[in-house]
C-alpha positions, 0 to 999 in steps of 0.5 A: 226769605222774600215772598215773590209778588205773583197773581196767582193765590197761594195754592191748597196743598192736597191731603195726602201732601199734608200728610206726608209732611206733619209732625209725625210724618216726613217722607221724601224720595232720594232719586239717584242718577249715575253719570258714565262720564265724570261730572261738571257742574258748572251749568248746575245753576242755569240748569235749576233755574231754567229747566227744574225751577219751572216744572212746578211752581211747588217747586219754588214754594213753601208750605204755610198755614191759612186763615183757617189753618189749612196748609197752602203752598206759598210762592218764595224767592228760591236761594238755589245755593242754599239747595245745592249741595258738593259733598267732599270725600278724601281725595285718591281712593278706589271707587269701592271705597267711595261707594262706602262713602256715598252709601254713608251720605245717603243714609245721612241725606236720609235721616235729615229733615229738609228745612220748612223755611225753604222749598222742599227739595234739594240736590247733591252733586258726588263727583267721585267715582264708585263701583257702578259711575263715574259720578252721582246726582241725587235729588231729595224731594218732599213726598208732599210734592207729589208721588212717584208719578209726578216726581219722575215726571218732573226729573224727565222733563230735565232729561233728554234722550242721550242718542237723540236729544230731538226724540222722545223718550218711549216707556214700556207697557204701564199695564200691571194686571192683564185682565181682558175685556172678556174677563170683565165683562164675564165678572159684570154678568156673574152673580156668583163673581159679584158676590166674591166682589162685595165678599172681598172688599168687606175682608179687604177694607176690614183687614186694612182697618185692623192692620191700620188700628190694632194689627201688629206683624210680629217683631221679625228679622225684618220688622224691629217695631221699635219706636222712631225706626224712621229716624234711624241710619239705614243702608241702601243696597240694589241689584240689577235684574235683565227683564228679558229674563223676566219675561222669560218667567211671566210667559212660562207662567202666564202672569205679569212682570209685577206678579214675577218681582213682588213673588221673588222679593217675598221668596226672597225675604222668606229664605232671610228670615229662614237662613237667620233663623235656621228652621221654617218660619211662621212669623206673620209679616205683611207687605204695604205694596203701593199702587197708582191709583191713575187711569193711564197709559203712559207719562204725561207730560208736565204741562198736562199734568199741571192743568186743573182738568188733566186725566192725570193730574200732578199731586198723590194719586196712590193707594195701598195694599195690605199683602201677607207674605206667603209662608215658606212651605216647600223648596218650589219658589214659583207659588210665591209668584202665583200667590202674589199674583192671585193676593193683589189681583183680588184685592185690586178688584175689590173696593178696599183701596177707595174706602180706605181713601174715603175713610182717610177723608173722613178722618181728615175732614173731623178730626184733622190731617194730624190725625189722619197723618198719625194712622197713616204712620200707625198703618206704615208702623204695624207692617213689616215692609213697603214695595213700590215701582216705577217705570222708566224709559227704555232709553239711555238719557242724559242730564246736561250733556251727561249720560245717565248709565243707571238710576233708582230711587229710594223711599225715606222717612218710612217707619218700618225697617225694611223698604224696597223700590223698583225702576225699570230702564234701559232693559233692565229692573233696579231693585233698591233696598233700604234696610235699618242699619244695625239691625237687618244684614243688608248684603245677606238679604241682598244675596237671598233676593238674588238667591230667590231670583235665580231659583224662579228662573230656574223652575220657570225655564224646566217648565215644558 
């Protein structure tokens, strides 16, 4: 592979993309695009070149190492053939059949390591129809690249509105907490709430450092905790929930639509472990759920976020939280909601997310980003799952003249055996479940999170 003759220097590659792409870690994001129209991929070339190509100039770079051993991102000649990818399924089956088909080559996508001698992304063009498109695009891209944030980003900006090219695309509201100004300001002027403040991030930061070092969840139907998990097939499976439906549950219960989705998908992980088990269980088990660490208040545009001084620049811009799934006490599904709530409020507020950034500085700066990357994967290991979300636009889009009918996106390389994403378009929320295959049942757990789901709607709508 030729290097491009360019002005610019080779560029840093940020901490946590050093993390993300290490000997013991390798994290990428599938995104999967669904086509209500069958596929034409004569324009793909033009299209990668012109539009995707240019986004970010990580996409046409390699990471290497520096004089001083410091990784960089060096600009490199891009073979777009050697990323493009048309798998071939038998010819004239149904589409039920060719879901089991493209399930089997995402879990195949999944497990493979993208080549570090070429840039860190790839695309996989499905042209047969399944049960939900006529077609599929899926992108496999490094998580070195950037974060969720960054990452649909870059896809948006190959998108356009599907009614109306010449419009932008609108999101909903990117407010997760709904804290009020008089609420704040109401904790400032509280001796008694800053002492809960300084009392939560001691607890906080000190359980994260267990969780991170010596804490294991128990081994459970949705924890194997078996070495090399990461490397495992897995099984991708997702449901579409209407959000009106769930606002319908957040107005009832004075919460968020963040608080309804992570309350029902711990409800519904309960009612798995307890179908499995056939009696309540106590098993401790742990949830990893991300959080955006940005001040926005909506996307930014490429361009943006790509300049040096941009409020939301591109790159890894997350923290996470440790969060214990609450325990399965009664057949009311609504305090899981209000626990989650109360749970992530709390430590939101608290200062454990930037110390345990500040400690993975620390970690990184004497002893190295291989060291730091072994007790991210310790932190990832010693839990039991990861809940991460998106939010996406409220209109159709469309890529290339194809209109993109459903999308999600999924989390890979995780050591854990069970990770669940979340993307909100065109009203409604897709939930994506990425399960080790083998071990959890994917349709059963499927069914106890629609379970889980239609049981909140339920209590929420006998509230007077």
């Amino acid at each position: 592979m030729e290097f491009n003759e360019d002005d610019e220097g080779p560029e840093p590659v940020s901490p946590t993309g050093q993390y993300f792409n290490s000997s013991v870690l390798s994290i990428c994001v599938l995104a999967v695009l669904e086509s209500r129209i069958p596929i034409k991929d004569s324009s793909a070339m033009s299209l990668l070149k012109n539009v995707f190509l240019p986004i970010n100039s990580r996409f046409s770079s390699i990471m290497v190492s520096g004089k001083n051993g410091e990784k960089q991102w060096k600009r490199v000649e891009v073979k777009l053939e050697n990323h493009v990818n048309n798998p071939i399924f038998p010819a004239g089956l149904t589409p039920e059949s060719y879901d089991k088909y493209l399930n089997d080559y995402l879990s195949r996508i999944a497990m493979e390591r993208l080549p570090q001698t070429q840039p860190l992304w790839s695309i996989h063009i499905v042209k047969y129809p399944t049960i939900n498109a006529a077609g599929s695009i899926i992108f496999k891209l490094h998580h070195a690249l950037g974060d969720g944030f960054s990452l649909m980003g870059a896809l948006l900006s190959c998108l356009q509105r599907a009614d109306n090219p010449s419009l932008s695309l609108t999101f909903p509201s990117l407010q997760l907490l709904s804290n009020t100004d008089e609420e704040k300001t109401s904790i400032v002027k509280s001796v008694q709430k800053r002492f809960s403040w300084v009392i939560n991030t001691v607890r906080d930061f000190g359980w994260s450092l267990l969780k991170s070092s010596l804490i294991e969840d128990d081994r459970t139907l949705i924890r194997s905790g078996n070495a090399g998990v990461e490397f495992k097939p897995i099984t991708i499976t997702t449901i579409t929930f209407s959000l009106d439906h769930i606002k319908q549950i957040k107005h009832k219960l004075g919460v968020t639509i963040n608080d309804v989705i992570t309350g029902t998908i711990f409800f519904g992980t309960r009612l798995y472990m307890q179908a499995a088990n056939h009696k309540l269980n106590d098993e401790q088990s742990t949830a990893l759920v991300l959080l955006n660490t940005r001040s926005i208040g909506g996307y930014k545009s490429v361009k943006e976020m790509v300049n040096p001084d941009a409020e939301s620049p591109w790159g890894n811009q997350f923290g996470f939280l440790h969060v214990s799934l609450p325990k399965l006490e009664s057949s009311n599904p609504l305090p899981f909601i209000w626990n989650a709530r109360s749970i992530i409020k709390r430590k939101r507020s608290s200062l454990a997310v930037v110390l345990t950034g500040r400690l993975l500085e620390a970690v990184k700066k004497f002893r190295g980003p291989e060291v730091t990357a072994r007790f991210i994967h310790r932190t990832l290991k010693n839990s039991s799952m990861t809940l991460s979300n998106i939010i996406g636009p409220v209109e159709e889009m469309a890529l290339d003249n194809h209109p993109i009918k459903g999308l999600y996106f999924m989390v890979v390389g995780v050591p854990q055996s069970l990770t669940i994403t979340m993307l909100s378009y065109m009203g409604n929320l897709r939930v994506a479940i990425g399960t080790e295959k083998g071990f959890i049942e994917p349709q059963k757990f499927k069914a106890c999170i629609e379970i889980a789901y239609q049981k909140m709607l339920k209590a929420a709508r006998e509230i007077p």
